[in-house]
C-alpha positions in Angstrom: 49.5 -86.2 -124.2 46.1 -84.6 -125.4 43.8 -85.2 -122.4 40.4 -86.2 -124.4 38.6 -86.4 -120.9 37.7 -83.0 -120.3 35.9 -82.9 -123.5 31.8 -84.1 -122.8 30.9 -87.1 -125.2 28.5 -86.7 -127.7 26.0 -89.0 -126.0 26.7 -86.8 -122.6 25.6 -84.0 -124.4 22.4 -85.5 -126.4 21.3 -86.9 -122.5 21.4 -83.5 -121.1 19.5 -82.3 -124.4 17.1 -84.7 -123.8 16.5 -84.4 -119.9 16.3 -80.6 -120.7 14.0 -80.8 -123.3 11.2 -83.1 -121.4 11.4 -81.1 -118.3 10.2 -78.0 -121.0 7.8 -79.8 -122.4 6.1 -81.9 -119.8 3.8 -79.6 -118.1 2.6 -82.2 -115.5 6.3 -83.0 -113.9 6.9 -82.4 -110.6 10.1 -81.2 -111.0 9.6 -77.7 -113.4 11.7 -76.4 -116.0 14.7 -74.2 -114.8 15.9 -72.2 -117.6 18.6 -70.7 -115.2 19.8 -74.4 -114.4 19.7 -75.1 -117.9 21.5 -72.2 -119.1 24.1 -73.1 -116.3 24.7 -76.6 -117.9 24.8 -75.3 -121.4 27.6 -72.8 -120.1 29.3 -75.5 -118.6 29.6 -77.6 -122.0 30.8 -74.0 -123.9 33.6 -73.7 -120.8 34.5 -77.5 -121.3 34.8 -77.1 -125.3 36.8 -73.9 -124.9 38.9 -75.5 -122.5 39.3 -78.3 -125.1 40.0 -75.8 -127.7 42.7 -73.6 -125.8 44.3 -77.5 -125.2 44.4 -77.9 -128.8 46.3 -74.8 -129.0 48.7 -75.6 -126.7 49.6 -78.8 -127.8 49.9 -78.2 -131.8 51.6 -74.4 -131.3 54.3 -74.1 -133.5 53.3 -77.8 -135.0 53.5 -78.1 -138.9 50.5 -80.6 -140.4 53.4 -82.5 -141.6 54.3 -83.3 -138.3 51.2 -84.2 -137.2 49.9 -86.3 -140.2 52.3 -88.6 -142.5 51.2 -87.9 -146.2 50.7 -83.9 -146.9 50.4 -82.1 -150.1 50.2 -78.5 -149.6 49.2 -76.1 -153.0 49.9 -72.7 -152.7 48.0 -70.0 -154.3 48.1 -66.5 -153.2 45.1 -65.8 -151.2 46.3 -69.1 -148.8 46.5 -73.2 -149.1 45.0 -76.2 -150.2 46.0 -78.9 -147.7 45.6 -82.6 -149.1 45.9 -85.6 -146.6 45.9 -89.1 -147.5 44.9 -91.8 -145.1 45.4 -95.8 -145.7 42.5 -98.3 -144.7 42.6 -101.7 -144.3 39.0 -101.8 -145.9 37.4 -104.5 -148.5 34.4 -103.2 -150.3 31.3 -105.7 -150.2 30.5 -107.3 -153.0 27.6 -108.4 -154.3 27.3 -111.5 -157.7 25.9 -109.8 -160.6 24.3 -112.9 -161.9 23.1 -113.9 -158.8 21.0 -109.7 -158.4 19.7 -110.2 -162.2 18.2 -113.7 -161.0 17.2 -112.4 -158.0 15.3 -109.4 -159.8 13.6 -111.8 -162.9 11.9 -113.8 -159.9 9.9 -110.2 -159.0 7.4 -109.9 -161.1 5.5 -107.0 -159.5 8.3 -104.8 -161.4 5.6 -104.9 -163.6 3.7 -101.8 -163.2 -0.2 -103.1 -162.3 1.4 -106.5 -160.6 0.9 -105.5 -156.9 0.7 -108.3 -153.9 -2.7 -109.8 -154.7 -2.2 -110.0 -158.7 1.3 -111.0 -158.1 0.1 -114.3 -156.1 -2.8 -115.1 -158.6 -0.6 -115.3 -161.4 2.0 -117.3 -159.2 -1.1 -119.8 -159.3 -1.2 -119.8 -162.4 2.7 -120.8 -163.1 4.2 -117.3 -164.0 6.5 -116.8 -161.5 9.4 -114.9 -163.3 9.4 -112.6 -165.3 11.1 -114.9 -168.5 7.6 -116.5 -167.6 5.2 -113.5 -168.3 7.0 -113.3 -172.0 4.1 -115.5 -172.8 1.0 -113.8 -171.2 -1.2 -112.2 -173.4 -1.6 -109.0 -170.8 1.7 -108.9 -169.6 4.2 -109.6 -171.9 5.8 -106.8 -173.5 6.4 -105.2 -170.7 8.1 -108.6 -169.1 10.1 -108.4 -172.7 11.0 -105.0 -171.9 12.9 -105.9 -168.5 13.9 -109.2 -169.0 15.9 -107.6 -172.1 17.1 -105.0 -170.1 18.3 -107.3 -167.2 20.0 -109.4 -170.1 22.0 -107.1 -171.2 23.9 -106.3 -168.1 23.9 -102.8 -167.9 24.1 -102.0 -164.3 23.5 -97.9 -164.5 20.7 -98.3 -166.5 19.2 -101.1 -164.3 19.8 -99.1 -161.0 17.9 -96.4 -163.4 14.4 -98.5 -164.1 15.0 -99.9 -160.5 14.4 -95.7 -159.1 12.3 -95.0 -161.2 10.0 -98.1 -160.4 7.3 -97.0 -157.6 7.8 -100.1 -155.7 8.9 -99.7 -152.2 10.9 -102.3 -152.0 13.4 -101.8 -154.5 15.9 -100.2 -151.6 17.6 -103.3 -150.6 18.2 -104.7 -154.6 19.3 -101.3 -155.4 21.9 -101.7 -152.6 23.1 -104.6 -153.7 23.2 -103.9 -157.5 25.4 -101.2 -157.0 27.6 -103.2 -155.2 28.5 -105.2 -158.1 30.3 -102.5 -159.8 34.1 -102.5 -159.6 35.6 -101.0 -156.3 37.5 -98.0 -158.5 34.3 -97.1 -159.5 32.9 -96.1 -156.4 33.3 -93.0 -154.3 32.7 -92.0 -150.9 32.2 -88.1 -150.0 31.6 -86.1 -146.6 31.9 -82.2 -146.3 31.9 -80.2 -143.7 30.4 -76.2 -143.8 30.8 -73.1 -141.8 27.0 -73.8 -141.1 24.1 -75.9 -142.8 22.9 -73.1 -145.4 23.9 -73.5 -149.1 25.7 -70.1 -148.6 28.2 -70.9 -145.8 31.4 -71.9 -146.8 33.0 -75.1 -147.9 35.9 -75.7 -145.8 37.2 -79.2 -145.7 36.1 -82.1 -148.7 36.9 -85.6 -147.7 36.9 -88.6 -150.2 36.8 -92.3 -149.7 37.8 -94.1 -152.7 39.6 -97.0 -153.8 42.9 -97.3 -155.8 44.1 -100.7 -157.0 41.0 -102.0 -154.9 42.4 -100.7 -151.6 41.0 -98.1 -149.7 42.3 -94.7 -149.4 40.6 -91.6 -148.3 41.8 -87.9 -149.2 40.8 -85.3 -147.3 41.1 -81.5 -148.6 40.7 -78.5 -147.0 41.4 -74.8 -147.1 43.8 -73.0 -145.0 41.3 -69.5 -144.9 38.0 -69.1 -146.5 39.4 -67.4 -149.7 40.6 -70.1 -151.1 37.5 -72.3 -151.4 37.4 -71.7 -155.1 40.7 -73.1 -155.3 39.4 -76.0 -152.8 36.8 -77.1 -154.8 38.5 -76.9 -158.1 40.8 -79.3 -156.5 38.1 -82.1 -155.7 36.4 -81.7 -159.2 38.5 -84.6 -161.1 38.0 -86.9 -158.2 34.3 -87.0 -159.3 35.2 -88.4 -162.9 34.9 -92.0 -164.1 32.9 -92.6 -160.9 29.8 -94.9 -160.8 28.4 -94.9 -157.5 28.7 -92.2 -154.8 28.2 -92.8 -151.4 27.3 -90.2 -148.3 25.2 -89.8 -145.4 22.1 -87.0 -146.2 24.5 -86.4 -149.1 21.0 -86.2 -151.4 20.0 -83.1 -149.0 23.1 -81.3 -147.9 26.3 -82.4 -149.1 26.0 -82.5 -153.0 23.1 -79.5 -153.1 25.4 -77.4 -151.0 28.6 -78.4 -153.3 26.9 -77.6 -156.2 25.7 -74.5 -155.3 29.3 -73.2 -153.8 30.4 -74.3 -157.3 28.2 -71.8 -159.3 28.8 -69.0 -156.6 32.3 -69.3 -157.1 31.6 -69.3 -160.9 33.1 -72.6 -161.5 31.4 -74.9 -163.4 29.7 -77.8 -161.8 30.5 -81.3 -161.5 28.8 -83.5 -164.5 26.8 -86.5 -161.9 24.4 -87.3 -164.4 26.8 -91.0 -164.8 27.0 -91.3 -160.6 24.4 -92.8 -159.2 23.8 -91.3 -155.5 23.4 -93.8 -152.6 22.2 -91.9 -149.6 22.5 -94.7 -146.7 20.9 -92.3 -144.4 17.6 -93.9 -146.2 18.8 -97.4 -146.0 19.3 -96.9 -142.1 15.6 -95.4 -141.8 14.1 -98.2 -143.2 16.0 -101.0 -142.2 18.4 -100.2 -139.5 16.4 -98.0 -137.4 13.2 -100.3 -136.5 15.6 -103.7 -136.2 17.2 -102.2 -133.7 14.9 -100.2 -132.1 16.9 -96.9 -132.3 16.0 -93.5 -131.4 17.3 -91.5 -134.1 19.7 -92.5 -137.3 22.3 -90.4 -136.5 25.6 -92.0 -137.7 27.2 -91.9 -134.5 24.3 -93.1 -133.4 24.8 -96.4 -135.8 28.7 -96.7 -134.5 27.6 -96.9 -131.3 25.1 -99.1 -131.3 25.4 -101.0 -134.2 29.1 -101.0 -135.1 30.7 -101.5 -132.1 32.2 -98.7 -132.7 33.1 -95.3 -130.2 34.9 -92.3 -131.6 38.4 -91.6 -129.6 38.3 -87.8 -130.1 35.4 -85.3 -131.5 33.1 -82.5 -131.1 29.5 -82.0 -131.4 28.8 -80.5 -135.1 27.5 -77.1 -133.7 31.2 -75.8 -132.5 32.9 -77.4 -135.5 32.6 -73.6 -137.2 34.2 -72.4 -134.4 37.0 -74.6 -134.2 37.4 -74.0 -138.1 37.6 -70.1 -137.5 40.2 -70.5 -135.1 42.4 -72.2 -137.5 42.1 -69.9 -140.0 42.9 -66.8 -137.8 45.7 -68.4 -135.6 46.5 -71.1 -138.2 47.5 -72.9 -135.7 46.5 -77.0 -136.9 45.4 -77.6 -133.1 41.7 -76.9 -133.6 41.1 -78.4 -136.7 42.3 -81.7 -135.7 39.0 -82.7 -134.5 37.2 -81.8 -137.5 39.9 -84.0 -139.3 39.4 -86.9 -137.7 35.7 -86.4 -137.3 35.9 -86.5 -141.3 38.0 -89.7 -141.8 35.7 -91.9 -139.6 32.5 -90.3 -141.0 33.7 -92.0 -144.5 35.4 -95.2 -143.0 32.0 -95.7 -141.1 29.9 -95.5 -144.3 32.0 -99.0 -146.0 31.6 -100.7 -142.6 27.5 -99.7 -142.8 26.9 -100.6 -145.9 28.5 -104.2 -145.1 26.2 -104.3 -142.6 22.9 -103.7 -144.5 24.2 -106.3 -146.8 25.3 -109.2 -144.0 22.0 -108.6 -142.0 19.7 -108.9 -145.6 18.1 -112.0 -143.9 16.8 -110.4 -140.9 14.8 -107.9 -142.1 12.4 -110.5 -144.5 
């Protein structure tokens, strides 16, 4: 049995960050900054992850990944492999009444580009208060034609479109729920993890949450050695097709820049997105998760914890996760990359259960 106890929590190690990092910066404490002491605890945590690793090693030597995990699909090329895993959720995306989002959205009138909060309540006085209404003021009323038609028709991309494009700053929440009235096949989940946050470290492992027959399944790839990623990420390109909606965390800055650009440096050519619309809910926690609950940062462990209820069994802070990769690669031993596994498959289940959340909380943040 894998003991998991020698390995300090994330939160362990953000509190010792912390307690480090006002002791450097408070000039005024009576108790001063001790580099050595902090250099001491800082060795500790490497001693106790490379304890944890060596553990890995251990336990998994000898261990093929189809031992450890239950549906495996291993493609072989010749500079290595491209491991496949599929995982089986018992997950329900939310879902959100079309009809009830296109009434919801004719009742705003400040959609209207010039109708801000003071304008918007003066012509509420005077009886418009849709925006079928407006279709009959002399100011405003081919531009109320031009939405009302375009919520008519139904189109949900090109809604979700005028909706981004619109510079009010209250759109987030009706974009939210307008893209969760497209059909549950149509949406897909993505989280990658990189041999370090610039665009030209290597993509190592892809993971996917999608749904097939309206139940959820996540797929995570990865590459046995860093000569295959070519090979890793032509792979992962069809899962991209006859998607709708995307879903990540900071996927907007790091995941999909960084895949995109590993696709051109491998000379592949990139995924076509122009048909996905991107929801980052790393901006949905900022604004509406982070103030209700009074939370320090929006990390998404950060969210399990204190929002989801929810506390991850076995992982490791982001910085060693290289490391762990690397040690894979050259022992190919599965050990090390277990963590990084696992790490990936509740990074995706945890964005479905967030984005229920936004949605069941919509009352408390009005």
């Amino acid at each position: 049995m894998l003991d998991r106890k020698i390995m300090p929590s994330n939160k362990e190690l953000e509190n010792i960050a912390k307690n480090l990092l006002k002791l450097s910066q408070n000039q005024d404490s009576e108790t001063p900054f001790d580099a050595d002491l902090a250099e001491l605890i800082f060795d500790d945590i490497d001693t106790q992850i490379t304890r944890y690793k060596h553990q890995l090693l251990q336990t998994y030597a000898h261990t093929p990944i189809d031992r450890v995990y239950d549906h495996v699909n291993i493609l072989h090329y010749d500079d290595g492999n491209v491991i496949e895993l599929t995982f089986h959720e018992p997950l329900q995306f939310p879902r959100t009444d079309l009809n009830e989002i296109i009434h919801e959205l004719s009742t705003q009138i400040d959609l209207i580009h010039g109708v801000g909060t003071w304008r918007k309540a003066y012509l509420h006085e005077q009886g418009y208060r849709t925006l079928f209404d407006l279709q009959s003021h002399p100011k405003w009323k081919y531009e109320a034609e031009f939405i009302t038609n375009l919520l008519t028709t139904n189109d949900r991309t090109k809604i979700l479109r005028f909706l981004t494009q619109s510079k009010r700053k209250n759109t987030s929440l009706e974009l939210l729920k307008l893209a969760t009235t497209f059909d549950p096949n149509e949406i897909l989940v993505l989280d990658i993890e990189t041999l370090g946050l610039w665009h030209s470290n290597t993509v190592f492992m892809i993971g996917f949450g999608l749904f097939i027959d309206r139940h959820f399944t996540e797929k995570i790839f990865f590459s046995s050695n860093q000569n295959v990623e070519l090979e890793l990420l032509e792979a992962v390109e069809p899962l991209f097709q006859h998607k709708k909606i995307l879903i990540s965390y900071n996927g907007k800055s790091f995941d999909i820049p960084v895949l995109l650009h590993r696709f051109s440096y491998n000379g592949l050519e990139e995924p076509d997105l122009t048909d996905l619309y991107h929801l980052d809910l790393l901006h949905y926690s900022r604004k509406f998760l982070k103030p209700h609950y009074n939370l320090n940062n929006c990390r998404l462990s950060t969210l399990e914890t204190e929002i989801l209820g929810m506390h991850r069994q076995i992982d490791i802070p982001s910085a060693y996760v290289p490391e762990f990769y690397l040690t894979y690669e050259q022992t190919q031993n599965i050990g090390p990359l277990i963590p990084i596994i696992e790490h990936n498959v509740h990074d995706i289940k945890s964005l479905i259960l967030l984005l229920e959340k936004i949605l069941n909380c919509e009352n408390e943040y009005e």
